[in-house]
C-alpha positions as CSV (number, residue, x, y, z in Angstrom):
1,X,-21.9,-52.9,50.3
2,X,-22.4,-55.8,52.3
3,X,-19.3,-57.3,54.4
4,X,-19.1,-61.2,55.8
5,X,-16.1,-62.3,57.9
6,X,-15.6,-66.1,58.3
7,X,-12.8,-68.2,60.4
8,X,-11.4,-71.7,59.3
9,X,-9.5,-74.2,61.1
10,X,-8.3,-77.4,60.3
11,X,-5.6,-79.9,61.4
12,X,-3.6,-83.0,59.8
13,X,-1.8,-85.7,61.2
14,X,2.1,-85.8,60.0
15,X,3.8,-88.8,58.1
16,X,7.0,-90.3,57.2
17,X,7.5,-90.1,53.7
18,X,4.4,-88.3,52.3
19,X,4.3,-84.6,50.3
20,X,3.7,-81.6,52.2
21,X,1.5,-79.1,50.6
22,X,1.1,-76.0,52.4
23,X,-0.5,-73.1,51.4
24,X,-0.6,-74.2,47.3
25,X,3.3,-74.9,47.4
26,X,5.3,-78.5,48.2
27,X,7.3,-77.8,51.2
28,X,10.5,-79.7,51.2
29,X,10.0,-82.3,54.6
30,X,10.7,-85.9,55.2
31,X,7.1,-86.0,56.5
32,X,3.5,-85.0,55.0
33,X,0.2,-85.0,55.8
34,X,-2.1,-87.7,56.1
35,X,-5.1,-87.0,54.4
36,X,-7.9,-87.7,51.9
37,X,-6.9,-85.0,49.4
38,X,-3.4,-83.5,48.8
39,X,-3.4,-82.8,52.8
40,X,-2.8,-79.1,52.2
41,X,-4.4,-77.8,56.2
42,X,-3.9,-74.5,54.6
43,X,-6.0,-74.0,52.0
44,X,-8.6,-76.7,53.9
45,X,-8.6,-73.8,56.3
46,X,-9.1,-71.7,54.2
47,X,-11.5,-73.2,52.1
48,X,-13.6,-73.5,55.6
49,X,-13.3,-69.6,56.1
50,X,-14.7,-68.6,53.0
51,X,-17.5,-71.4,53.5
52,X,-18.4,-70.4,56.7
53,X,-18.3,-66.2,55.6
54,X,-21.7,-67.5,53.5
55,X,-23.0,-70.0,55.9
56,X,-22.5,-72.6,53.6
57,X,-21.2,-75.5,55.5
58,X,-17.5,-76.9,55.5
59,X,-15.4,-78.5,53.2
60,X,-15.9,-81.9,54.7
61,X,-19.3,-81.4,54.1
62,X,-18.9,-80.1,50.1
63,X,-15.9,-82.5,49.2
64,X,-16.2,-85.8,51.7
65,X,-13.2,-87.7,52.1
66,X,-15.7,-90.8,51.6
67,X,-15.7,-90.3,47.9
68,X,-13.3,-91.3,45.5
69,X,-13.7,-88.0,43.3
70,X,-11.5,-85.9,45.8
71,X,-8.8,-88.8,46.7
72,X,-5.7,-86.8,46.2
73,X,-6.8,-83.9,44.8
74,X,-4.9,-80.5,44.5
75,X,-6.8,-78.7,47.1
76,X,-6.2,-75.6,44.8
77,X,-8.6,-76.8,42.9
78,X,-10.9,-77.2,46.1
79,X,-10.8,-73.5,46.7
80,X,-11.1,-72.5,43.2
81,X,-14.6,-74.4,43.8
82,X,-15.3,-72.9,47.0
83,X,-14.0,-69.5,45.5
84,X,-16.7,-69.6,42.5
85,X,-19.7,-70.4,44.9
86,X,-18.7,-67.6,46.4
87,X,-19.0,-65.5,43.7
88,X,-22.5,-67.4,42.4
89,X,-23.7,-65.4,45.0
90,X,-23.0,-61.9,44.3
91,X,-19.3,-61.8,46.6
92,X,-15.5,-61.3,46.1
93,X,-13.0,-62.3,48.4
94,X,-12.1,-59.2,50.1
95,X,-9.3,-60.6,52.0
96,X,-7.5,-63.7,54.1
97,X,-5.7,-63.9,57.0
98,X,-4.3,-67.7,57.7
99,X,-1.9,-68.5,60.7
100,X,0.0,-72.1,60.0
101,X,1.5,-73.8,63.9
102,X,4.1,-76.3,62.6
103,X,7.4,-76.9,64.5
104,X,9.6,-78.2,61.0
105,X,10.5,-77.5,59.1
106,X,10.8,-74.0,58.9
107,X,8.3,-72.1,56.7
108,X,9.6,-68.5,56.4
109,X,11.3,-69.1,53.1
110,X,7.6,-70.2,51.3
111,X,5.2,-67.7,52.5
112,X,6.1,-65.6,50.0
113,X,5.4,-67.9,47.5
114,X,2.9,-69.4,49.2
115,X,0.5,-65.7,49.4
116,X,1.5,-65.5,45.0
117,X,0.1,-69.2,44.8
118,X,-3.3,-68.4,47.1
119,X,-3.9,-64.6,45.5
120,X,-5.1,-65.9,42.3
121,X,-6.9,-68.5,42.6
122,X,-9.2,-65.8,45.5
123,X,-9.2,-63.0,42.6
124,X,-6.9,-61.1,44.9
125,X,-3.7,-58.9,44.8
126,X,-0.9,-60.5,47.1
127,X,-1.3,-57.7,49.5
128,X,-4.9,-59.2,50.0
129,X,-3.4,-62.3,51.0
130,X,-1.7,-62.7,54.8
131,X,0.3,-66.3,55.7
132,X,1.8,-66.5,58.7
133,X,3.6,-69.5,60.4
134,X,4.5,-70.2,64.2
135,X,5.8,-72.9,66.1
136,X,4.0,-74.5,69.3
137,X,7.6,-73.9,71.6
138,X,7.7,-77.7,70.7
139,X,4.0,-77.8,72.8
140,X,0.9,-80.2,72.6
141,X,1.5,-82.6,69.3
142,X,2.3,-79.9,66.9
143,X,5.7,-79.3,68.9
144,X,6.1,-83.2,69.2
145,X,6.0,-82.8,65.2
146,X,2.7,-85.4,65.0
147,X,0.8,-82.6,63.4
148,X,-0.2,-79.6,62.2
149,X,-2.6,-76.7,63.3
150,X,-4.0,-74.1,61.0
151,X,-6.1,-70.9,61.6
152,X,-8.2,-68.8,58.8
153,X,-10.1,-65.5,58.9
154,X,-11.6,-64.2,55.6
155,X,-13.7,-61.4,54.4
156,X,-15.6,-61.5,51.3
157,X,-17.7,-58.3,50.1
158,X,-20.7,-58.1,47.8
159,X,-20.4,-54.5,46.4
């Protein structure tokens, strides 16, 4: 068995009167994310993560925001991309680990929904699938509630 562990991390500005995706779900907010794609930092995160687990770049690098074929995309659809190359290459997704710094709103009552959205799109059980969120102590410009912060750890396995 062979293990890889990769780490993610991403960041979006925040905006009046845009979605915010988070993690797969649509957080009720007055403010979203500015961004190419759907804006969702999470699974962008993510997405790096896995990526990087394989030493196969970034997202940036896989889905540019200077082409028109991922303006406004689901980035669910982005990981299930990222999640097949992984398996092109002999892996599964053994598990994820993603930490979310956002001051508001408050994200406790999506995580759960948020780690049943993520696990199957990885080929996961739920219990394979860890979100977490944090504020900054209203710190730096994620505590000013300009932005957003988001960590990733992943392991995937070839068995």
């Amino acid at each position: 068995m062979e293990l890889r562990i990769g780490n993610g991390y991403d960041v979006h500005a925040l905006a009046e009167g845009l979605p915010m995706w988070l993690g797969g779900v649509r957080i009720p907010s007055e403010t979203g994310f500015v961004a190419h794609s759907d804006g969702d930092v999470a699974i962008h995160a993510l997405c790096d993560a896995l990526l990087g687990a394989l030493a196969l770049g970034d997202i940036g690098h896989l889905f540019p925001d200077t082409s028109d074929e991922w303006k406004g995309i689901d980035s669910k659809i982005l990981l299930g991309k990222v999640v097949a190359l992984i398996q092109e290459r002999g892996f599964r997704v053994g598990n994820v680990d993603v930490t979310i710094a956002l001051q508001r709103p408050k994200l406790a009552p999506h995580i759960v929904l948020m780690r049943e959205t993520l696990a199957p799109i990885l080929g996961v059980s739920v219990d394979a699938v860890s979100v977490k969120a944090t504020t900054t102590e209203r710190l730096g410009f994620v505590g000013r509630g300009e932005g957003c912060e988001v960590w990733a750890s992943a392991i995937v396995i070839k068995d």
